[in-house]
N, C-alpha and C positions, 0 to 999 in steps of 0.2 A: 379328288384324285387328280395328279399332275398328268398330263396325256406328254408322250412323250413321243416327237418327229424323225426319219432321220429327213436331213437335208444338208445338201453340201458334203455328203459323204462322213457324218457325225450325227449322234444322238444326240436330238436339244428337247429340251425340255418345252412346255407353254409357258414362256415367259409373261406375257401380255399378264394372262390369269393370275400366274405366281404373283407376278408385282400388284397387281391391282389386291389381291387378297392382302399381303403385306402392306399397304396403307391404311388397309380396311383395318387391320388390327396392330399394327406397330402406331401410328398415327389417325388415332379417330380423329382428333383434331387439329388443323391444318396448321394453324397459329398459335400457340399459346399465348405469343406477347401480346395476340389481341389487336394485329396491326392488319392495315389492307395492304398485302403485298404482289408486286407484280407473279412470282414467280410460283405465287400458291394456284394464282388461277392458270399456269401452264400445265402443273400438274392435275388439277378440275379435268382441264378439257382432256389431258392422255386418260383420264378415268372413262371420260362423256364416250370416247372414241370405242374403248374396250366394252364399255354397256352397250353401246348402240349395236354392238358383232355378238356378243355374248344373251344382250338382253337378262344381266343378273341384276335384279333390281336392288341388292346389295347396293351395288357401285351409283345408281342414280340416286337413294337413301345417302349416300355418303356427302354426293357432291351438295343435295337439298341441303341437310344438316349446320357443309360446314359454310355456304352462303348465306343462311339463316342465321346463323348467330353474326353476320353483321350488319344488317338490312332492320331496320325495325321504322314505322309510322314514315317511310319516303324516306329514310335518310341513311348513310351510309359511314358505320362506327370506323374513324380514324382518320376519315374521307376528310381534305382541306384543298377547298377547289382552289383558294388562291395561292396555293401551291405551284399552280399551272404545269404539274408534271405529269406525262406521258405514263410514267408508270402505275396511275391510277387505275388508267382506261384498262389495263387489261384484262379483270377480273370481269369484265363485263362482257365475254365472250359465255363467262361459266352462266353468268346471269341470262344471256340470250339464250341457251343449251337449256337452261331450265322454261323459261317463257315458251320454248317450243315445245316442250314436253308436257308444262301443265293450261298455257296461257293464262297463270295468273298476275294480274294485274301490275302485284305488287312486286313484280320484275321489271315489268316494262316501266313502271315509276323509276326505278334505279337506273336504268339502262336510259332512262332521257336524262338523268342528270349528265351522265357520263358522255353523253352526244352533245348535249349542251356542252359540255368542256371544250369539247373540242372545237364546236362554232366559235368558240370566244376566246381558243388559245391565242397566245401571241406567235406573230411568224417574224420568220426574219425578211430581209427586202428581197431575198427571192421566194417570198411567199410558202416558205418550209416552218414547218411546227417546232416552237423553240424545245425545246427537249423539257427545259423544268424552265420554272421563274430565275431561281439561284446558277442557271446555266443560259446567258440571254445570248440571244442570235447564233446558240450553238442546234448543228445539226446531229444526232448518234444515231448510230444502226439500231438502235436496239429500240427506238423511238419507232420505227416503221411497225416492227413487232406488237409493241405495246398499244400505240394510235391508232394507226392506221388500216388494222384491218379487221377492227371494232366498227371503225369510221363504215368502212363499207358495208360490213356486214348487217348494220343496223340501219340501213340503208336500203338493202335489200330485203330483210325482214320485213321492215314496216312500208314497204314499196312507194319509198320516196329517191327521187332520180336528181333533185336539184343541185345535192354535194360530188355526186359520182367522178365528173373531170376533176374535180378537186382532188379526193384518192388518188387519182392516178399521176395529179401532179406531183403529188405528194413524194411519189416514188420515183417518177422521173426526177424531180429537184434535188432527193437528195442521192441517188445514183452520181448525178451528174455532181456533184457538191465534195463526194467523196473519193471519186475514182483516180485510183494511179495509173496514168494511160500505160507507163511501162511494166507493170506487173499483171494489171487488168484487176486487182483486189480492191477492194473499198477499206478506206483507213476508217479505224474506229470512230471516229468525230471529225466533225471539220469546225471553225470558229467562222463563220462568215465578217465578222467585224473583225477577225483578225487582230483579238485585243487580248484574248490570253493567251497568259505565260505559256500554258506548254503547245502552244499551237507555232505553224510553220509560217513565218509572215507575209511570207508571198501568196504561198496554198491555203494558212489555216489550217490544215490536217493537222492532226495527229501524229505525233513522231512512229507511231509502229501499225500493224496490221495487228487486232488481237479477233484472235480465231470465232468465241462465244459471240462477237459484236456480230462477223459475219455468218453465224451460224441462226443470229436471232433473223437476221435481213436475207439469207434466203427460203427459210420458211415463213416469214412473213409475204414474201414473193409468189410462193406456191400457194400458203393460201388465200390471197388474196384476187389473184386471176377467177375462184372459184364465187365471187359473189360480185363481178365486175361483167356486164353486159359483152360480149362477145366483139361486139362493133363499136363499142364505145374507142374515138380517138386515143388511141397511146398505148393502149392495152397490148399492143403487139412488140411495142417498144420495149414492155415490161418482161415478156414473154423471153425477148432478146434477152435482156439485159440479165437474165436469172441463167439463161445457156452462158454468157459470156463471162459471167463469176463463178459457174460452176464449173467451168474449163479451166479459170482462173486459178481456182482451189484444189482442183485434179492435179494441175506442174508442181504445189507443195505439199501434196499428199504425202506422209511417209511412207516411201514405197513399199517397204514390208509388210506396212499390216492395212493401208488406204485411211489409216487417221490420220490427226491431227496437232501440231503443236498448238503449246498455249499464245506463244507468240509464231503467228503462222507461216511466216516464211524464211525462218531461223533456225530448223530445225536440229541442224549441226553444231549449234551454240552451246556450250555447257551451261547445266542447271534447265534450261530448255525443255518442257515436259509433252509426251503427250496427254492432254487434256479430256476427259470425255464430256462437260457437256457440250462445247462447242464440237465436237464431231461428231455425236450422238446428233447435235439437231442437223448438221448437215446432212446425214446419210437418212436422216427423217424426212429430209425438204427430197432429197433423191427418191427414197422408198417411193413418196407421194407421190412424186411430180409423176412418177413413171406409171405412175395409177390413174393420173389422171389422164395420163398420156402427153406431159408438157415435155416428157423427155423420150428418148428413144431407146426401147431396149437393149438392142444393138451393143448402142454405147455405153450403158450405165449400168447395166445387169452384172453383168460379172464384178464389176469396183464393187458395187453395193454389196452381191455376196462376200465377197474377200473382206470389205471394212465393218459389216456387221458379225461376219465371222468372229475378228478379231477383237472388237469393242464389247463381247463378251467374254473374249478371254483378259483382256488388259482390265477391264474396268468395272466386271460385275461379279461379286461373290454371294453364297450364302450361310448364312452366320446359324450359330446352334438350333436357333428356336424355328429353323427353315425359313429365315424371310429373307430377302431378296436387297443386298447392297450397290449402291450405286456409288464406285470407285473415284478417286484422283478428280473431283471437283474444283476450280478454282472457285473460291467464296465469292470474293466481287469482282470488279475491275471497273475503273472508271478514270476520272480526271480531272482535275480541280477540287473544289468542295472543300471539305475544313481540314483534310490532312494534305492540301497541296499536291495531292497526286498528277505529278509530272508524264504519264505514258511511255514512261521508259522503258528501256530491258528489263532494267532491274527492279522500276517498278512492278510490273506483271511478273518477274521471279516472288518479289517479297508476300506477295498478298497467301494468305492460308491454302491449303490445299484439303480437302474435308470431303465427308462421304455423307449421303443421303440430300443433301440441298435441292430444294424441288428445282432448280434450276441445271439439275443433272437428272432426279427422276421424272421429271416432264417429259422430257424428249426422250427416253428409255421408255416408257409404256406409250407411247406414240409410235415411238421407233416398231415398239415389239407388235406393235396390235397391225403397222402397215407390215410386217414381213410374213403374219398370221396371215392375212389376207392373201399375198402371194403366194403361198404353201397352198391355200385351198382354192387357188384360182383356177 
């Protein structure tokens, strides 16, 4: 039975629950193509989050299952380390969420491959994690998300302290790698060798700001402060630097409704869309921060009501059989690679626009399980 809230002066439904049952039965299985993808284990972990509150062992049944079918004798089905990309590592958060829950062994085998990746990634000469092999001396937001706070977490897990300033340089590095001092926003990428085509040759940036890049890099922000020692050197810096992008992102908020374009600070551009997954994680990294106390209610409380209000009226519907749609997704976004993706307007216009990609429902049952929390706080 759907328990139904009011808050914010509206009947809302349980979202958290609704969504989580619709994976449970629209999608028992996460991949079909049988790939390891970064954005299946985004979704894992919004599962891991609504079980840990709910305790429906449905949802940790799910996450087992759909782990297990790529994990078999230490090895990991799709998995190509010399690939050297970032988006390997992320599934290994779902994997750490299981290790905690059974400590079976044959996690923590997988989860050292994926640590091992990263001791042996390549960096570039300011010691930042190349994003892929096929993308060399490049820095992306979405890299921090993916890497970097696997990096920590498994770290703190298995209570080894030797990589920790590393982490944090990680984030310092590429802060500082990608920031426009006049806007305050982090451009999607930066090229530190300043050798590709679509990079800026003085800067290296990125010719645009795309919203998802910085929606991955301030929830990678939020939680990563959460498995990083309190006193450890930089950690404060980090702390900064996540108020100074979230303030950053507040002056191109759509004022109406507190979301987000897809290209983010163009909002009055024709073709120009609001986007939900890149708002969804941002108002997730918000919802958290303020849980954890990295932000101040004061300040954030009311945007956050106002942009989660409306990011389920712009961007969630539900379809006949009652399950739970997750609206206006941009498919990918990137730059280089084999279709020459330039970072333009009109590239980030051209790319598909589509509904259900874990990379919209990840930060929707995230979203919805930290606003459950606050209702019942």
């Amino acid at each position: 039975m759907i328990i139904l809230y009011r808050q914010y002066g509206t009947i809302r439904t349980d979202w958290s629950t609704k969504a989580a049952n619709t994976m449970i039965n629209r999608e028992p299985e996460m991949n079909l193509k049988g790939k390891w993808e970064y954005e299946d284990g985004l979704m894992l972990n919004g599962m891991y989050a609504i079980y840990k509150d709910t305790h429906n062992t449905a949802y940790l049944d799910y996450i087992k299952h759909n782990i297990d079918e790529f994990i078999a004798d230490g090895k990991i089905k799709s998995y190509h380390r010399d690939e050297w990309s970032l988006d390997f590592i992320n599934n290994g958060k779902a994997v750490l969420d299981l290790y905690d829950e059974t400590h079976d062994e044959k996690y923590k085998q997988i989860a050292d491959i994926l640590y091992d990746q990263l001791l042996q990634q390549p960096r570039t000469d300011t010691n930042v994690f190349w994003h892929k092999q096929i993308y060399p001396n490049q820095i992306w937001l979405d890299g921090l998300y993916m890497g970097s706070v696997f990096y920590a977490r498994y770290q703190k897990t298995f209570n080894i302290t030797d990589h920790l300033e590393d982490v944090v340089h990680q984030f310092l590095g590429s802060y500082e790698a990608t920031l426009d001092a006049k806007t305050g926003l982090c451009y999607h990428a930066t090229d530190i060798s300043r050798k590709a085509f679509w990079c800026d040759p003085q800067t290296g940036h990125s010719p645009h700001f795309w919203t998802r890049s910085i929606g991955w890099y301030v929830m990678a922000m939020v939680d990563v402060l959460e498995y990083l020692p309190t006193d450890i050197k930089g950690r404060d810096q980090v702390l900064d630097n996540l108020h100074n992008l979230l303030s950053a992102l507040r002056q191109v908020a759509d004022p109406q409704t507190n979301l987000w374009y897809q290209v983010t600070d163009e909002g009055d551009r024709p073709m120009n869309y609001l986007e939900s997954s890149g708002s969804l994680m941002i108002l997730n990294a918000i919802a958290k921060g303020l849980r954890m106390g990295y932000l101040d209610e004061t300040d954030w409380g009311d945007f956050l009501a106002t942009g989660y209000e409306n990011a389920l009226q712009q961007f969630i519907s539900i379809d006949r059989h009652d399950y739970v749609n997750v609206n206006k997704i941009a498919h990918v976004g990137g730059l280089g690679g084999a279709n020459k993706r330039d970072g333009s307007f009109a590239y980030y216009m051209s790319e598909p626009i589509v509904t259900n990609d874990h990379k919209g429902v990840g930060p929707f049952l995230l979203l919805t399980n930290e606003m459950k929390k606050r209702l019942n706080h």
